[in-house]
C-alpha positions in Angstrom: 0.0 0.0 0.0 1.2 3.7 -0.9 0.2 4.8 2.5 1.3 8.7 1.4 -1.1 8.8 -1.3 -4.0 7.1 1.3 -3.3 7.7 5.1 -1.9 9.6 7.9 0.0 8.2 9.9 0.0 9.3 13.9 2.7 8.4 16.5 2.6 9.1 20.3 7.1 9.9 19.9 9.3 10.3 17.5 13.0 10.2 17.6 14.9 12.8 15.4 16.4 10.4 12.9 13.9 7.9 13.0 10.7 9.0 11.7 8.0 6.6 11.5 7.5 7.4 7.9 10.7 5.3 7.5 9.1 1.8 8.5 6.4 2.0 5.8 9.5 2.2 2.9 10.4 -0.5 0.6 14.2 -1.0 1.4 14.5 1.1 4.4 16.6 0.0 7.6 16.3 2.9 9.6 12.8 2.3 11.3 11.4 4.2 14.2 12.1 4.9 17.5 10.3 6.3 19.8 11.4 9.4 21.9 10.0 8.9 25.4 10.4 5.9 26.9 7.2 3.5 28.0 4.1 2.2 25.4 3.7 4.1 22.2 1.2 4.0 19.7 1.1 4.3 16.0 -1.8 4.7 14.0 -2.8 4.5 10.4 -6.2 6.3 9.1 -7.2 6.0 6.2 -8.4 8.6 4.1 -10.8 6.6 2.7 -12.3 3.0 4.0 -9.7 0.3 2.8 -9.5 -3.2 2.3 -6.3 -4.8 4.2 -5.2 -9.0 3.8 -2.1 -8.7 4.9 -0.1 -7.3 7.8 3.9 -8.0 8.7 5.3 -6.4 11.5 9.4 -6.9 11.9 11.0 -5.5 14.9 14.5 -5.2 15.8 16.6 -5.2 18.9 20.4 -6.2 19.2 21.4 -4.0 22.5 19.0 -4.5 25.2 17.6 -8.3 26.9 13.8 -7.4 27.2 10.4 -9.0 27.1 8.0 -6.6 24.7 3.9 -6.8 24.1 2.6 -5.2 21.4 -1.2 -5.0 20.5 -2.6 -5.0 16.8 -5.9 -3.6 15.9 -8.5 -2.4 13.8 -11.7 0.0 13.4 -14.3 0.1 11.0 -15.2 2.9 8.6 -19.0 2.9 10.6 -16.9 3.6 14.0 -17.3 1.9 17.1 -14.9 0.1 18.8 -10.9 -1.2 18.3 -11.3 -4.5 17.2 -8.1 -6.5 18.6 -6.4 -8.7 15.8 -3.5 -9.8 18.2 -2.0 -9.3 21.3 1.5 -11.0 21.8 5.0 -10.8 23.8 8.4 -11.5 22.9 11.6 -12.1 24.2 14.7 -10.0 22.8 18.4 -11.2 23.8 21.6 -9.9 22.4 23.2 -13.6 22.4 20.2 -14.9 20.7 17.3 -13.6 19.7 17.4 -10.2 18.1 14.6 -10.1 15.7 10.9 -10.7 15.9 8.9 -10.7 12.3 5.2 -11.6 12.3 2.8 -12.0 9.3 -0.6 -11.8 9.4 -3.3 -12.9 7.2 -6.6 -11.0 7.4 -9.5 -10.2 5.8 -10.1 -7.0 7.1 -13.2 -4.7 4.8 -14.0 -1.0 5.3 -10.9 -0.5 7.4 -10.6 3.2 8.6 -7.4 2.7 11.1 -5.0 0.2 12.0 -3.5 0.6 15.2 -0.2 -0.7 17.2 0.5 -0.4 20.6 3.8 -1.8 21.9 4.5 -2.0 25.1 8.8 -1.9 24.8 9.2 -3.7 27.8 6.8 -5.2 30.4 9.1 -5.1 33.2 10.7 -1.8 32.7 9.2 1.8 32.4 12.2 3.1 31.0 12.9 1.6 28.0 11.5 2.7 24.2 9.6 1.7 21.8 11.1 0.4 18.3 10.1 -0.8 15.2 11.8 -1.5 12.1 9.4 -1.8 9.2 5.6 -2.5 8.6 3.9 -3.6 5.6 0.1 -3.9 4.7 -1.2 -5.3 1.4 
């Protein structure tokens, strides 16, 4: 999806440097970060209600050991509440496990957002938010 031609895109932080445009990019390594630490949220609305059948997150850590959550959801062009799609934690470790890429097949009509919450780490306020890219189709 060409989400500049059909979406804004919101985010609770932003680092300089790593602007959440950046994970939406063909190609792109840079991916975002947030400023603040603790959950963030990023949001895609659509300007106009959209179909989505697929969504891959890939997320990224190679400094810290840390156990993030991160929820995935949806609303429908006639409003009403966040639908949940998934709600799931992983495990990062320097020695081992550095990267985390999901896929998701959906049949999702009349989107109007999509929405990500992650939580960075569940046992630590202090640490931020990052995600390297995140495609829809």
């Amino acid at each position: 999806m060409d989400l500049e031609e059909m979406a804004t895109i919101e985010v609770t932080s932003e680092a300089f440097g790593f602007p959440v445009e950046s994970v939406f990019v063909p190609g792109s390594n840079n991916g975002w970060r947030a400023t603040v630490a603790g959950e963030q949220t990023l949001r895609v609305i659509f300007d106009e209600p959209t179909s989505v059948r697929v969504i891959e997150l890939h997320f990224a850590e190679v400094e810290l050991e840390r156990t993030q959550e991160f929820r995935l959801g949806w609303s429908a062009a006639e409003g009403g509440p966040t639908h949940e799609i998934v709600r799931q934690q992983w495990s990062f470790s320097p020695q081992g496990s550095t990267q985390e890429v999901e896929h998701y097949d959906v049949n999702l009509d009349r989107v109007s957002a999509i929405e990500l919450s992650i939580n960075p780490d569940i046992s630590d306020r202090n640490a931020k938010a990052t995600l390297l890219k995140w495609r829809m189709g």
